[in-house]
C-alpha positions as CSV (number, residue, x, y, z in Angstrom):
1,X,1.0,59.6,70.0
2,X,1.1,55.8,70.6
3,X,-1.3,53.4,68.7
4,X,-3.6,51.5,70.5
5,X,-4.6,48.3,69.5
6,X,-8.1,48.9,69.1
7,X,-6.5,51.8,66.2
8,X,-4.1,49.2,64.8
9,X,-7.2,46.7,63.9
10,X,-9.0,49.9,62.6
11,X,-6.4,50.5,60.3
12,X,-6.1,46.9,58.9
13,X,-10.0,46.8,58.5
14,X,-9.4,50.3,56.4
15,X,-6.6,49.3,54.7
16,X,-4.5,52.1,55.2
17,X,-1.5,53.2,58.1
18,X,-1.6,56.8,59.4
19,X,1.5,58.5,59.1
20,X,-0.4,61.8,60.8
21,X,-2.2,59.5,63.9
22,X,-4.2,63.2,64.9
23,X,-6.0,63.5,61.9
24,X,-7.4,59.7,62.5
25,X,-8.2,60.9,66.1
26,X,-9.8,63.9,64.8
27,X,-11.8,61.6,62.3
28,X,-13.0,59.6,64.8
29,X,-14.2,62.1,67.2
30,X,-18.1,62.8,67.3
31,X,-19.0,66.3,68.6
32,X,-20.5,64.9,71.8
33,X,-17.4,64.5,73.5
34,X,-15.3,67.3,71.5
35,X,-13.5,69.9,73.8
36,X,-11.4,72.6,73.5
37,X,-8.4,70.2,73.5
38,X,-10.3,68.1,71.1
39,X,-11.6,68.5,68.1
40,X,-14.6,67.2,66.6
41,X,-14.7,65.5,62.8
42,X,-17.1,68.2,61.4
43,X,-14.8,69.7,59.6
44,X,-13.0,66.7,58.2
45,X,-16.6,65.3,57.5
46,X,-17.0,68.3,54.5
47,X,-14.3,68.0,53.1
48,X,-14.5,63.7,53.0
49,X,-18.1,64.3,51.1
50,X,-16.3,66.4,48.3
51,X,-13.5,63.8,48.1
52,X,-15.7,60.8,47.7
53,X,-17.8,62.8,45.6
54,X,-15.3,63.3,42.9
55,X,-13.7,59.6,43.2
56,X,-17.4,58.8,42.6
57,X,-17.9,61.3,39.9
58,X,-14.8,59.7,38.3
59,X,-15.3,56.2,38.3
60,X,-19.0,56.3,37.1
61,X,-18.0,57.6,33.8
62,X,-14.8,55.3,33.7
63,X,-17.8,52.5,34.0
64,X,-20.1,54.0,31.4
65,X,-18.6,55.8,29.5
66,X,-22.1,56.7,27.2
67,X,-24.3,57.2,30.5
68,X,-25.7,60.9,30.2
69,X,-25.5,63.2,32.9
70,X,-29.4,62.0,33.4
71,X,-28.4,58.9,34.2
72,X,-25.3,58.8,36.1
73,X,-26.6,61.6,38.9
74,X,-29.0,59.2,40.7
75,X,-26.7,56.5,40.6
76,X,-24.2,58.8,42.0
77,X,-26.2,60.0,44.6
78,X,-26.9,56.4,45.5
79,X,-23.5,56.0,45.9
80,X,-22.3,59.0,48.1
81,X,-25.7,59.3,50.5
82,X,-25.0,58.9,54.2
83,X,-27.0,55.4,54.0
84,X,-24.1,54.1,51.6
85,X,-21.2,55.3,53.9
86,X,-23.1,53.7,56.8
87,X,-23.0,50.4,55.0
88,X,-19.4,50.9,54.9
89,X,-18.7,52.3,57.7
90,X,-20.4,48.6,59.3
91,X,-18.2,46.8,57.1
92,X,-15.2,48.0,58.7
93,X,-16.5,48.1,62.0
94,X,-16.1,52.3,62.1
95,X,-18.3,52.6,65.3
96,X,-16.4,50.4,67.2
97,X,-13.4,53.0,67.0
98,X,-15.6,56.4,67.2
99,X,-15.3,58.2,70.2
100,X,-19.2,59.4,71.0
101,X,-20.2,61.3,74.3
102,X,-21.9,59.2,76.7
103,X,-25.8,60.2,76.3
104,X,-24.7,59.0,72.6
105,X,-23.4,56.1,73.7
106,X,-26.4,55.3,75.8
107,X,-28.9,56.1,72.8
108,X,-27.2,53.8,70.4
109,X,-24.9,56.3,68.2
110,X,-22.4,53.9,67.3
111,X,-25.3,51.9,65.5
112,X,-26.7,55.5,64.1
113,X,-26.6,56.1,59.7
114,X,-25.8,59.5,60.5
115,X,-22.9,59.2,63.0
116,X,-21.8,56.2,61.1
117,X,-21.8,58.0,57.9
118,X,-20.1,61.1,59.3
119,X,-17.4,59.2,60.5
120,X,-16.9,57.6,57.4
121,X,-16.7,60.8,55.6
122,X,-14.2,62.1,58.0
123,X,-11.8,59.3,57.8
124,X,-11.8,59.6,54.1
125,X,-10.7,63.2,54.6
126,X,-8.3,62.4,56.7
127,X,-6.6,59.6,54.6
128,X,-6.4,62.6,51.9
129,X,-4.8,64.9,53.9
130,X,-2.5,61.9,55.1
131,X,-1.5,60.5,52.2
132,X,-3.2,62.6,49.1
133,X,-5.8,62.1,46.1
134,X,-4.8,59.1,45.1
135,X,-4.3,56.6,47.8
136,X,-7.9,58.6,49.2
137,X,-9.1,57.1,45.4
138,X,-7.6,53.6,45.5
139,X,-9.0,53.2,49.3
140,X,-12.5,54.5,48.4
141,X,-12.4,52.2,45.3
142,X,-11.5,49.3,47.8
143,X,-13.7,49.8,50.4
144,X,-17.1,50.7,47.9
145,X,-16.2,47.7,45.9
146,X,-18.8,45.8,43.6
147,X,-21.4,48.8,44.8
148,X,-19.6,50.9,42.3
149,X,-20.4,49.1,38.7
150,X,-23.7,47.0,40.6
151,X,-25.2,50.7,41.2
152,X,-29.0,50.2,39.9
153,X,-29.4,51.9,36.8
154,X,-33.0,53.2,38.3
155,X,-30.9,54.6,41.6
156,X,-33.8,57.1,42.6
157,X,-34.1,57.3,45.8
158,X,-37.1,57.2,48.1
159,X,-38.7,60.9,48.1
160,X,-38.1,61.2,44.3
161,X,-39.9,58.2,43.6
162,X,-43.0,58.8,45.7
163,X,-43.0,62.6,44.3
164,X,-42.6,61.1,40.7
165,X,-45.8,58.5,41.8
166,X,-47.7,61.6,42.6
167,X,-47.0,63.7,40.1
168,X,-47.8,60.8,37.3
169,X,-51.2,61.0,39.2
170,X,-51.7,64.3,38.6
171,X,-51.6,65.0,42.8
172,X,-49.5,67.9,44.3
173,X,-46.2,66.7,45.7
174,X,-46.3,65.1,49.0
175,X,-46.0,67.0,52.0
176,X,-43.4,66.0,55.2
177,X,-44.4,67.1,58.7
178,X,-42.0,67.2,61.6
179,X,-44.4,65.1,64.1
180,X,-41.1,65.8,67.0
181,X,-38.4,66.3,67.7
182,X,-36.5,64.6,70.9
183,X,-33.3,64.0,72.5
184,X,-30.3,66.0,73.1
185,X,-28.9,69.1,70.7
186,X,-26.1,66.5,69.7
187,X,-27.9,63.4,68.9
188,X,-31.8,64.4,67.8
189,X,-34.3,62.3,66.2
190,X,-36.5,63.7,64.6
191,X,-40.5,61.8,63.5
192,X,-41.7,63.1,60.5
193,X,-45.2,62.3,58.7
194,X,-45.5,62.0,54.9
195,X,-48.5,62.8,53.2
196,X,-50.3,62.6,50.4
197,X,-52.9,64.5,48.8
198,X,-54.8,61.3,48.5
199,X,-54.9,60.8,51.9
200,X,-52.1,58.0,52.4
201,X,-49.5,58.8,55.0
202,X,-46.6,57.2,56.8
203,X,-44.3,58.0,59.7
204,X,-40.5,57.0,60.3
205,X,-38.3,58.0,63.1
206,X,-34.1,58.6,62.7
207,X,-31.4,60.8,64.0
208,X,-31.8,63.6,61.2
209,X,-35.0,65.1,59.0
210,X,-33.6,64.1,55.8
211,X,-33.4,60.5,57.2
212,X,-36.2,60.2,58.4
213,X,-38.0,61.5,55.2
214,X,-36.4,59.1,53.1
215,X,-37.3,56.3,55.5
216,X,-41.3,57.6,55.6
217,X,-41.2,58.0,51.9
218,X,-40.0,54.6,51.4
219,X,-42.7,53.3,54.2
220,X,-45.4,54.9,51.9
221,X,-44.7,53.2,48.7
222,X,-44.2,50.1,50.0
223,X,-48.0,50.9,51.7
224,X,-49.1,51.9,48.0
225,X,-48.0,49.1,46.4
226,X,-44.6,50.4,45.0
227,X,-41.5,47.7,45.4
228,X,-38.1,49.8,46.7
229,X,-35.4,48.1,48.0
């Protein structure tokens, strides 16, 4: 299989050469234009969150190493959440290179958190199976940079601290509606409505539920007075 250029740019931006050019491919593949002569990154995408999950694991307690468990979990989770490996995915110009059907193309799924972070997930996986653990760790290491050891020590994220806010309050956790649901079986996005039991809500709108919960959540607190960035 010959290397386009497009690929060969990829793969300077990443910082890595593909011996095995299919598992790339297979990385880059969203399941709106998989076939049965191509396969989608779904797969590749579980295994790259498990990956990054232990080169995270690992290099939090090399940077603190008197953090309790306590501690170092949200900041991990702020480090491995599909928001963080969009932001990375960006800085290496992922969606440029991922091959999307075209009603995701048309609906701006090289753009999307969830796509984006997919796809970066996948490519991690497939630089393991490439070239093993720890080029997958010196890459990650690389590519996550000053994130790692800048990770806010409060790394909550945004449903956590509005149900903390509520709780302090003596009010019922909130509660998150699924207002709609629209587009095709591929590429959804979903509206979803926080509430209160107070009475305060907010709405956001991205291409999965979790997303779009963190985004209202976040909404809402910055409606309530509550700084998040």
């Amino acid at each position: 299989m010959k290397k386009s250029e497009a690929i060969r740019s990829f793969e300077q931006r990443l910082g890595y050469e593909f011996s095995n050019l299919s598992l790339l491919v297979e990385a880059l593949t969203h399941s709106s234009i998989a076939s049965d002569f191509r396969k989608d990154n779904q797969r590749l995408e579980f295994l790259g969150d498990r990956v990054l999950g232990l080169v995270m694991a690992e290099a939090l307690l090399e940077i603190d190493q008197t953090a309790p468990e306590g501690t170092l979990a949200p900041r991990f989770n702020a480090l491995v959440r599909k928001e963080t490996c969009a932001e990375v995915a960006r800085q290496i110009e992922l969606g440029g290179v991922l091959k999307i059907g075209r009603s995701e193309m048309l609906s701006g799924g090289r753009r999307k958190d969830a796509l984006l972070g997919d796809g970066m997930e996948a490519v991690i996986a497939a630089i393991y199976k490439d070239g093993g653990f720890e080029i997958a760790k010196t890459i990650i290491i690389k590519l996550w940079g000053d994130r790692i050891k800048n990770v806010k020590v409060d790394a909550r994220d945004a449903k956590t601290m509005l149900q903390e806010w509520a709780q302090a309050r003596g009010q019922n956790p909130p509660n998150y509606e699924v207002i709609s649901r629209s587009g095709p079986d591929h590429a959804p996005d979903f509206l979803v409505k926080v509430i209160l039991a107070s009475g305060e809500t907010s709405e956001a709108m991205a291409g999965s539920k979790r997303q779009a919960e963190q985004m209202a959540a976040k909404a809402l607190l910055q409606k309530i007075g509550e700084v998040i960035h």
